[in-house]
ZAMAR-61704 format. One line per 3 residues: number of its first residue (from 1); their letters; for each residue x, y, z of C-alpha. Coordinates in steps of 0.2 Angstrom, whole numbers, plus 2048, in hexadecimal, padded with zeros to 3 digits. Example, Ala and Ser with C-alpha at 12.3 -4.5 7.8 and 13.67 -1.06 7.14 Angstrom:
ZAMAR-61704
1	AS	83E 7EA 827 ~ 844 7FB 824
END
This chain:
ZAMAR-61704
1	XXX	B29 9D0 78B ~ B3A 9D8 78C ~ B3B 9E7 784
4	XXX	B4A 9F4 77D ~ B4E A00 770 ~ B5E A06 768
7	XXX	B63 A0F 758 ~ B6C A09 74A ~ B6E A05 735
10	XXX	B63 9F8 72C ~ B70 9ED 724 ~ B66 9E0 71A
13	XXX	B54 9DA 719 ~ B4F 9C7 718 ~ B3C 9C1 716
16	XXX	B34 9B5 721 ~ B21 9AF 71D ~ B17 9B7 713
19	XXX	B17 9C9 71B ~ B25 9C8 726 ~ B39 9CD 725
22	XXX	B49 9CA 72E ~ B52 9DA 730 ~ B63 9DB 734
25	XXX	B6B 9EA 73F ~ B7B 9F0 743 ~ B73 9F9 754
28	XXX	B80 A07 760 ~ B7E 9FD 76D ~ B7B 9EB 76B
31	XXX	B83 9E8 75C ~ B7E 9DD 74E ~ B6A 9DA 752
34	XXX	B60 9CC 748 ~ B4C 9D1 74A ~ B3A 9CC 741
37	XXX	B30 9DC 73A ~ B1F 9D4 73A ~ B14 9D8 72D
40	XXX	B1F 9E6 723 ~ B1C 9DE 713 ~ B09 9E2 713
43	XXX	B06 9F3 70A ~ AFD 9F5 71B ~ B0D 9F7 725
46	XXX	B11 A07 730 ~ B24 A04 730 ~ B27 9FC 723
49	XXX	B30 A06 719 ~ B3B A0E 727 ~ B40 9FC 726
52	XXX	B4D 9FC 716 ~ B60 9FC 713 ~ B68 A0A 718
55	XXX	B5C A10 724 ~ B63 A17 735 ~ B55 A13 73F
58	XXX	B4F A16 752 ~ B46 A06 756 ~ B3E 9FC 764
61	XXX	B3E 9E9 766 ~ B39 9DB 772 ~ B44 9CE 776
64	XXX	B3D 9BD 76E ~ B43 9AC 76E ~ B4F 9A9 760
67	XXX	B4C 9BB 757 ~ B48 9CA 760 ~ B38 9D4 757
70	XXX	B37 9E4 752 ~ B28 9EE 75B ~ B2B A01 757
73	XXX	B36 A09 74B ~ B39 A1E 748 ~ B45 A24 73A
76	XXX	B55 A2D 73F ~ B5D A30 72E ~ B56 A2B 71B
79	XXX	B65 A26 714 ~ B5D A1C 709 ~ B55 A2B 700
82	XXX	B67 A31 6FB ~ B6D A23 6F7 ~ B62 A17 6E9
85	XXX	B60 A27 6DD ~ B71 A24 6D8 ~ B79 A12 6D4
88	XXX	B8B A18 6D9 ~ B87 A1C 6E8 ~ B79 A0F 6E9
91	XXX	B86 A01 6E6 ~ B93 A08 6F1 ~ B89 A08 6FF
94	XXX	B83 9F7 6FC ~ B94 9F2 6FE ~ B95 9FB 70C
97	XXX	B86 9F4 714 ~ B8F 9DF 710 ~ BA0 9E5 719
100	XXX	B9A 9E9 726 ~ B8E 9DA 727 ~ B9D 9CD 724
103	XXX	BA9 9D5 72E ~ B9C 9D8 73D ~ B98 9C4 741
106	XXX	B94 9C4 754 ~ B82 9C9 758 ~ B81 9D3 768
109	XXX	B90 9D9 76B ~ B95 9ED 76B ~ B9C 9F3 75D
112	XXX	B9A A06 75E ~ BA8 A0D 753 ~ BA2 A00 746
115	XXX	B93 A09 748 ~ B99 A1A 746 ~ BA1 A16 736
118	XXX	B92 A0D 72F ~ B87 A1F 732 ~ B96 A2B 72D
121	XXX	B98 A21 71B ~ B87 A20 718 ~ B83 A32 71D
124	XXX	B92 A38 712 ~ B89 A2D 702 ~ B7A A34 705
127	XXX	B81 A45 705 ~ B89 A42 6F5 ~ B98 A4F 6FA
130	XXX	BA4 A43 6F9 ~ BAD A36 6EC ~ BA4 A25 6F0
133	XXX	BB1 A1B 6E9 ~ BBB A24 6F7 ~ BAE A21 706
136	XXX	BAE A0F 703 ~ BC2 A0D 703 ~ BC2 A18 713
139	XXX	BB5 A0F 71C ~ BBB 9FD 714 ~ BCC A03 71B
142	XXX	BC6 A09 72D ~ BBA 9F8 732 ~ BC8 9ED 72B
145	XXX	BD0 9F7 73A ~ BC4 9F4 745 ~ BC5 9E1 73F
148	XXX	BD8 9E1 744 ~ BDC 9DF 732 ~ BE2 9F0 72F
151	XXX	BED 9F0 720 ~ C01 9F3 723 ~ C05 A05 71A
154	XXX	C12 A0E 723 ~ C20 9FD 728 ~ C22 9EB 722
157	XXX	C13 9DF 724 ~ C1E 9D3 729 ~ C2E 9DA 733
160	XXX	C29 9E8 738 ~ C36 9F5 730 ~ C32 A04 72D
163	XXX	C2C A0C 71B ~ C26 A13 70E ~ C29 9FF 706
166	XXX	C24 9FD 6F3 ~ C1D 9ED 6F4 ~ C0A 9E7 6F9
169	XXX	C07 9D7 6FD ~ BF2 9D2 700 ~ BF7 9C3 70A
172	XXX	C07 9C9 715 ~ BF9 9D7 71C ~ BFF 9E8 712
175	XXX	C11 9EE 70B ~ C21 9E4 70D ~ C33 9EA 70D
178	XXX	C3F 9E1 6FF ~ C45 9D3 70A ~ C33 9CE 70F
181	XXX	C2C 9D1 701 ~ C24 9C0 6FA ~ C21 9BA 6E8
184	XXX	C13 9C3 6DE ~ C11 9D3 6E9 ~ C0A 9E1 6E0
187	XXX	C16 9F2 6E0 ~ C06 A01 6E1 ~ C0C A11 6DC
190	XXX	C11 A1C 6ED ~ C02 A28 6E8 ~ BF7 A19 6ED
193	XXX	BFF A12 6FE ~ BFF A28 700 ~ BEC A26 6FC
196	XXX	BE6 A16 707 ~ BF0 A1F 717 ~ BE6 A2F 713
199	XXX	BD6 A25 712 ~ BDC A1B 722 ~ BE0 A2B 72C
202	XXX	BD0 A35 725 ~ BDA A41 71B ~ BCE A46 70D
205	XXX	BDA A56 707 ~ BE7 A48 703 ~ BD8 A3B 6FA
208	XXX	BCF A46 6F2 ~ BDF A4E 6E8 ~ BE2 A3C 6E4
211	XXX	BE1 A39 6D0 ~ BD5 A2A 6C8 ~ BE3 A1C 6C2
214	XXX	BEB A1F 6D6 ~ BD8 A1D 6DD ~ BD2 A0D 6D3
217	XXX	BE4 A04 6D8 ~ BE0 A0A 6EA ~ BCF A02 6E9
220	XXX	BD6 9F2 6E3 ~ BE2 9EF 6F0 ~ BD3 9F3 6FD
223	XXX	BC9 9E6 6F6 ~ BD5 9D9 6F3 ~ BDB 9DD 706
226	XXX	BC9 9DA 70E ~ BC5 9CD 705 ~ BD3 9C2 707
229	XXX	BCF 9C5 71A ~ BBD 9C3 719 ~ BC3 9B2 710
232	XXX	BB3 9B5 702 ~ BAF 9C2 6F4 ~ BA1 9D0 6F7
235	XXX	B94 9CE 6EC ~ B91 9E2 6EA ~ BA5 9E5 6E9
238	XXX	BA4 9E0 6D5 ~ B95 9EC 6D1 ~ B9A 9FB 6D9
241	XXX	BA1 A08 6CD ~ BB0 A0E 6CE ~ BAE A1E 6C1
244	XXX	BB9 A30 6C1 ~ BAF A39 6CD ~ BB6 A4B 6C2
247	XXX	BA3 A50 6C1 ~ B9A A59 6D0 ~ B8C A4F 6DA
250	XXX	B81 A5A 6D1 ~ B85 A54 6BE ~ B86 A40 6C6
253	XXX	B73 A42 6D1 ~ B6F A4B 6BE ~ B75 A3B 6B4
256	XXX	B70 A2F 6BD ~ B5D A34 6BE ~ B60 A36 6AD
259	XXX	B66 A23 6AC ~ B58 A1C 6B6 ~ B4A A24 6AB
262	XXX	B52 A1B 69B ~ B48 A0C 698 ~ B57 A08 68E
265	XXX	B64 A05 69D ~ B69 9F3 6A0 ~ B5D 9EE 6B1
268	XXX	B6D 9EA 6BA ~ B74 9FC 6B8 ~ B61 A04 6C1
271	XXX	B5D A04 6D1 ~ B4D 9FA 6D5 ~ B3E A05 6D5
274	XXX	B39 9FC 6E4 ~ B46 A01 6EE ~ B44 A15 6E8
277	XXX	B32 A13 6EC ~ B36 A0D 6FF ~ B43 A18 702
280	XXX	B38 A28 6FE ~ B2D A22 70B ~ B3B A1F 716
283	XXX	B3A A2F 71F ~ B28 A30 723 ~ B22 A35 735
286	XXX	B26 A25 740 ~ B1A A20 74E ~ B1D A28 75F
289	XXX	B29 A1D 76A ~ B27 A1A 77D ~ B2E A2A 789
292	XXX	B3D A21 78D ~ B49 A11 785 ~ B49 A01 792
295	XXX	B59 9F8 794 ~ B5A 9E8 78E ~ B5D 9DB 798
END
C-alpha cells in the first residue's frame, strides 16, 4: 500500500454506496486529486466533517486502483465556517469552487498558482473584508490567466495595437480597435476596462473606489468571457448576488442571520442547515498524522 499526503481545498463531494463519498481536491502538489472517504456519511465518522466544500485540508491517502482513498485528514483553515452564514459569500464562493473545477480538467498534474489563488479567494471570503462580487471577478480574471485565456485589456484582441480601445468583443478575446472591431461588440464604459485591469493586476485601491453600475458591467463581461471559453454556463454564476456592497461586513453578517432565522425566506435564498451544521464541526481537533509525509510514487 502506497501511501502519501499533500494539502489542499475540498472542491465538491459526490456519494458512493450507502456511507461513502467521492471527494474531489485541488491538492499543492499533485493537482486535481479524485479520492473515496469511506464511511463519512455515518454519524459515526471521525473525519467527516473536515470533509466539505471549502475546506483546506492536510490529508493522507493511499494509492488505490481507479480512485486513490482517503486514510487521514487534519484541518488547516475552516473556511467553511466563514463562509455558509452568509448567502453572498456563500454563493460566490460556490462559484468559485465550479471555475476552478471546469477550468482544472487534468488530474495529476501541478497547478500550484491555481492553488494559491483558490486559498487566497477563499480566505479573503471568509474574512469578509473584502467586496465578494470583487473577489470572484479578480480571481475569475486571474485563472482564466492561468487557463491562457486572459482577456485582452490594454491592445487590440485581434492586431495587437496598442490602447485604451472602446469596444469588447466576448469572442475576439477582450477589447478591439475600430477597424477590428466586429458586429455586435459591446462599448463598456472606460471606468470598467479601468476596473477588470485593476482586478487583473490586484490593485484593490483602484477596485474598491469603483461605483456599483461600473462593478455589475465589469461582472458581466467576466462571465460572458469565461464562459464562452469554458464552452458551457456555471451553474452557481446565475445565483450569486450581485448587491451594493455600501454596508459594512458587520451590518451584511448582521442581515443575513437575520435572513436565515426567517422561516419566511424563500428556501432558495437560505443556506442549507446541513451544511452550517458540518461546517461548525469543521474545525474540530483532527487525528494525529504520521511524523513525516511519504512521497508518492
Amino acid at each position: 500500500m502506497s501511501l502519501y499526503r499533500d494539502v489542499g481545498v475540498v472542491l465538491r463531494v459526490g456519494k458512493l454506496g450507502e456511507a461513502d463519498r467521492i471527494i474531489t481536491l485541488l491538492t499543492r502538489r499533485y493537482g486535481k486529486v479524485r479520492a473515496v472517504a469511506k464511511g463519512v456519511r455515518r454519524t459515526s465518522s471521525r473525519f467527516g466533517a473536515r470533509l466539505e466544500p471549502f475546506a483546506h485540508v492536510d490529508v493522507q491517502l493511499h494509492t488505490g486502483r481507479t480512485l486513490d482513498v482517503v486514510t487521514q485528514v487534519q484541518t488547516l483553515d475552516a473556511f467553511g465556517a466563514g463562509i455558509v452564514g452568509d448567502y453572498r459569500r456563500y454563493t460566490t464562493a460556490c462559484a468559485v469552487l465550479e471555475t476552478v473545477d471546469r477550468i482544472v480538467a487534468e488530474e495529476g498534474e501541478p497547478v500550484l498558482r491555481m492553488y494559491l489563488l483558490v486559498v487566497g479567494a477563499l480566505r479573503a471570503l471568509a474574512g469578509g473584508h473584502r467586496d465578494a462580487s470583487l473577489v470572484l471577478d479578480s480571481f475569475v480574471l486571474r485563472a482564466m490567466a492561468f487557463a491562457g485565456w486572459s482577456p485582452a485589456l490594454g491592445e487590440c484582441a485581434r492586431c495587437g495595437l496598442a490602447g485604451p480601445h472602446v469596444a469588447f468583443s466576448v469572442h475576439v478575446g477582450g477589447t478591439v480597435c475600430p477597424e477590428c472591431r466586429p458586429a455586435g461588440a459591446a462599448r463598456p464604459a472606460a471606468a470598467t476596462l479601468a476596473l477588470l485591469r485593476a482586478l487583473l493586476d490586484g490593485d484593490w485601491d483602484v477596485a474598491e473606489a469603483s461605483e456599483e453600475t461600473v462593478r455589475r458591467e465589469g461582472s458581466g463581461l467576466v462571465a460572458a468571457h469565461l464562459q464562452w471559453h469554458l464552452e458551457r454556463q456555471l451553474r452557481s454564476l446565475p445565483l450569486v448576488e450581485r448587491d451594493s456592497a455600501e454596508r459594512g461586513g458587520d451590518e451584511r453578517a448582521s442581515a443575513a442571520d437575520e435572513q436565515l432565522e426567517d422561516t419566511s425566506v424563500l428556501p432558495e435564498k437560505r443556506v442549507p442547515e446541513l451544511i452550517r451544521e458540518r461546517a461548525s464541526g469543521v474545525g474540530a481537533a483532527a487525528e494525529p498524522g504520521p511524523s513525516g509525509p511519504p512521497e508518492r510514487p
